[in-house]
C-alpha positions, 0 to 999 in steps of 0.5 A: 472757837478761838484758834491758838498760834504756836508762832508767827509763821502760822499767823502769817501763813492763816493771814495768807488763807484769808486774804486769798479767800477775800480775793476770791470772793471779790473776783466772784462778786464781779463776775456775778455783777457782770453776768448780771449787767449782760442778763439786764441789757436790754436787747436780751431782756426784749428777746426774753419778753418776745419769746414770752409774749405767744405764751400768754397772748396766744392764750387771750386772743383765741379765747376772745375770738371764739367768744367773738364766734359764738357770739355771732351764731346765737 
């Protein structure tokens, strides 16, 4: 769809619009890219790992230790 402009003031007044929607989008690019850097920085990524480890480890240690168990009482 094309868009007819009746005059320059129109013109200027979209190239405005345009060039404030790019600058929006730049500034919402960087803020992503540093919310981004600060999720990856590595002591919050340990922290994550951390807070996931009883998760799955938990699990695996008990299941091994009862089979240990049984083991022992055949």
């Amino acid at each position: 769809m094309k868009t007819v402009y009746s005059s320059f003031t129109e013109i200027d007044k979209r190239l405005r619009i345009l060039n404030l929607q790019r600058e929006i989008d730049r500034e919402a690019l960087n803020l992503q890219l540093k919310q981004a850097k600060t999720s990856l920085y590595p002591p919050k990524t340990v922290k994550a790992m951390l807070e996931l480890l009883p998760v799955f480890l938990l699990p695996y240690i008990k299941k091994r230790w009862f089979s240990k168990k049984k083991k022992l009482h055949e």
